[in-house]
C-alpha positions as CSV (number, residue, x, y, z in Angstrom):
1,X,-17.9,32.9,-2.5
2,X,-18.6,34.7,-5.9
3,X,-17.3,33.1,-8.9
4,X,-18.6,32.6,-12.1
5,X,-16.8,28.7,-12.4
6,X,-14.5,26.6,-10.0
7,X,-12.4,26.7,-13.4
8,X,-12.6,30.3,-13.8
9,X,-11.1,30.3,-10.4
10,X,-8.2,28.2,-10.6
11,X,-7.5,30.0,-14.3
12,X,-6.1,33.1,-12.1
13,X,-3.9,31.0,-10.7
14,X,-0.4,30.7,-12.1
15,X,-0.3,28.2,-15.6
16,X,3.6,28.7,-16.2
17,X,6.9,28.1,-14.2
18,X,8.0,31.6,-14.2
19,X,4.2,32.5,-13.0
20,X,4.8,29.9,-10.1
21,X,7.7,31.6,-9.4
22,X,6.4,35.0,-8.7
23,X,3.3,33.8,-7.0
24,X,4.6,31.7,-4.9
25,X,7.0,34.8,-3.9
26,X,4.2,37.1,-3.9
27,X,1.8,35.0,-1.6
28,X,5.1,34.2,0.8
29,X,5.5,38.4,1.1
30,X,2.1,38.5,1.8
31,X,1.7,35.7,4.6
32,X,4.6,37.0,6.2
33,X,3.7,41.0,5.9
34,X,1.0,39.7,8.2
35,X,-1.5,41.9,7.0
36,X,-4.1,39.0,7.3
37,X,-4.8,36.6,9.8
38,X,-2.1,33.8,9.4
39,X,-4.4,30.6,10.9
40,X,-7.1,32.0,8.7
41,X,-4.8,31.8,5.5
42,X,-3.6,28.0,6.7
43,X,-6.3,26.6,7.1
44,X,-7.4,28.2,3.2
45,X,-4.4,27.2,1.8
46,X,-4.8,23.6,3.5
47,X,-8.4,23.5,1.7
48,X,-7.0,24.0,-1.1
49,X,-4.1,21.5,-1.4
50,X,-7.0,18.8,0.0
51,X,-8.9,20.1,-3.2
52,X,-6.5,19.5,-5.4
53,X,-4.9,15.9,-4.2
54,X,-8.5,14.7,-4.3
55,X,-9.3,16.2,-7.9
56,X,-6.1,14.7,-9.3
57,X,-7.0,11.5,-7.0
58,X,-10.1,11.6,-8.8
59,X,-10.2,8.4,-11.8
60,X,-13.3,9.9,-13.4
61,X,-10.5,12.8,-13.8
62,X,-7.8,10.8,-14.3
63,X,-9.5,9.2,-17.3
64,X,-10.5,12.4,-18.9
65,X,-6.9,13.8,-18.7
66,X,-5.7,10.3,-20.2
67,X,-8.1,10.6,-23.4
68,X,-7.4,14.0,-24.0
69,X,-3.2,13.1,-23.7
70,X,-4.5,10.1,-26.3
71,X,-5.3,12.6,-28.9
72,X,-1.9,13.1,-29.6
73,X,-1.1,9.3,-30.2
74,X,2.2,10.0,-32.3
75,X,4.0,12.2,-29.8
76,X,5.5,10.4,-26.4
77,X,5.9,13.6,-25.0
78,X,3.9,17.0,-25.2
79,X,4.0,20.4,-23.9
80,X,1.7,22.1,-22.7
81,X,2.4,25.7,-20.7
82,X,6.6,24.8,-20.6
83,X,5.0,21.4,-18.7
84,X,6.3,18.2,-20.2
85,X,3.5,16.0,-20.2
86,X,3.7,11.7,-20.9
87,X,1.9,8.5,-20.5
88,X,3.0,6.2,-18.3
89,X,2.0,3.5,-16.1
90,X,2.2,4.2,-12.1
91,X,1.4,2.1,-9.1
92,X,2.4,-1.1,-10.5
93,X,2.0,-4.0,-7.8
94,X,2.3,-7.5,-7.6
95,X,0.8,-10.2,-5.5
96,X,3.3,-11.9,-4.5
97,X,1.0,-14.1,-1.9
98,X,-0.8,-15.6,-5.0
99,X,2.1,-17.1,-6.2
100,X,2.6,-20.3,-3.7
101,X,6.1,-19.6,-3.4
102,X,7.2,-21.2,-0.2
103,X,10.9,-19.2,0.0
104,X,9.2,-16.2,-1.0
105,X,6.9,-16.7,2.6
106,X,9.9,-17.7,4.4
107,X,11.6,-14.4,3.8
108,X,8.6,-12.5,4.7
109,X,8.1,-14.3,7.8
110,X,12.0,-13.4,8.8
111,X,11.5,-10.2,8.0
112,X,8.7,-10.0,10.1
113,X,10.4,-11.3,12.9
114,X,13.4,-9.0,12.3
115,X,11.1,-6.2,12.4
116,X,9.4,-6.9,15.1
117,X,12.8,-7.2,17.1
118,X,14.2,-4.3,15.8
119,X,11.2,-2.2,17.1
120,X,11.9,-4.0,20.5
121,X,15.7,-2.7,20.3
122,X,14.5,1.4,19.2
123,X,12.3,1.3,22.1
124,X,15.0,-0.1,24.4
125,X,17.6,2.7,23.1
126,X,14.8,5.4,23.2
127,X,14.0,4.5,27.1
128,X,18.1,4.8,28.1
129,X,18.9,7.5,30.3
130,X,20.4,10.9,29.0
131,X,23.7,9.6,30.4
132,X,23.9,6.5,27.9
133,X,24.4,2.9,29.4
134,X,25.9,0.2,29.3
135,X,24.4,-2.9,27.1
136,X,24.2,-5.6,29.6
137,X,24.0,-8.0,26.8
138,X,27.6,-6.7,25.3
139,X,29.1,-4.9,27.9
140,X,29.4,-1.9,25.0
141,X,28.6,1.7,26.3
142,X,25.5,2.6,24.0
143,X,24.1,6.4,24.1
144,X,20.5,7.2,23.8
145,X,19.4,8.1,20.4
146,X,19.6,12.0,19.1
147,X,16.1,13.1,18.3
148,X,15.0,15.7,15.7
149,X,11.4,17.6,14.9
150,X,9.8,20.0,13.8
151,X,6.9,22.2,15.8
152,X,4.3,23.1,13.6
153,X,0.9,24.3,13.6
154,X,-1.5,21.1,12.3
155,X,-4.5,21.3,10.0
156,X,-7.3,19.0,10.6
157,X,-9.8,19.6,7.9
């Protein structure tokens, strides 16, 4: 890999919408012109996604961006490249357990339970015959469940 910096790297990348745009257009011709080994250009692609989601994962990061944002303490909202950048506070939980509320522990115990049976009933329906059945319980005719995917190739990096 030659490179002067891993931000001199990511600064040929696009930095505007309309740059996303075409890239993103330019790299799909590419892939799809096939003019380079496809797996080869997943699995680079994967590596760099992973590189990214852990860099903006990152707190050490996540603070720095935050104190730069704080320099402009009189605007809610910036702009930076047609981006709209703002502070605000994410990933807001509660502990609910700490509060002693009995009612509160009652409905998570139902919904356990219900959970628990409803899994029971998906993989009662997803074991009936092609044909459908009928519900010995309710003497309804029940179907088996459609089913849907996709078939992809998987990364594991």
């Amino acid at each position: 890999m030659d490179y002067t910096t891993a931000l001199s790297t990511i600064s040929t990348l696009p930095s505007t919408k309309e740059q996303l745009k075409v890239f993103s257009h330019k790299l799909k011709t590419e892939i799809l012109a096939n003019n380079k080994d496809p797996l080869k250009i997943l699995v680079q692609l994967k590596y760099i996604e992973k590189v990214i989601a852990d860099i903006l994962k990152d707190k050490e990061v996540d603070y720095h961006f935050l104190k730069e944002f704080l320099l402009y303490e009189k605007e809610k909202e910036i702009n930076v490249n047609g981006a709209t950048l703002r502070q605000q506070e994410t990933g807001v939980k509660y502990d609910y357990d700490a509060c002693g509320d009995p009612i509160w522990f009652d409905l998570i115990k139902q919904i356990n339970e219900l959970t628990e049976k409803r899994k029971e009933r998906e993989k009662f329906l997803q074991a009936l015959p092609h044909e459908g059945t009928v519900d010995p319980g309710t003497g309804v005719f029940i179907n088996k469940p459609p089913k849907s995917s996709h078939t992809k190739v998987i990364v594991k990096i």
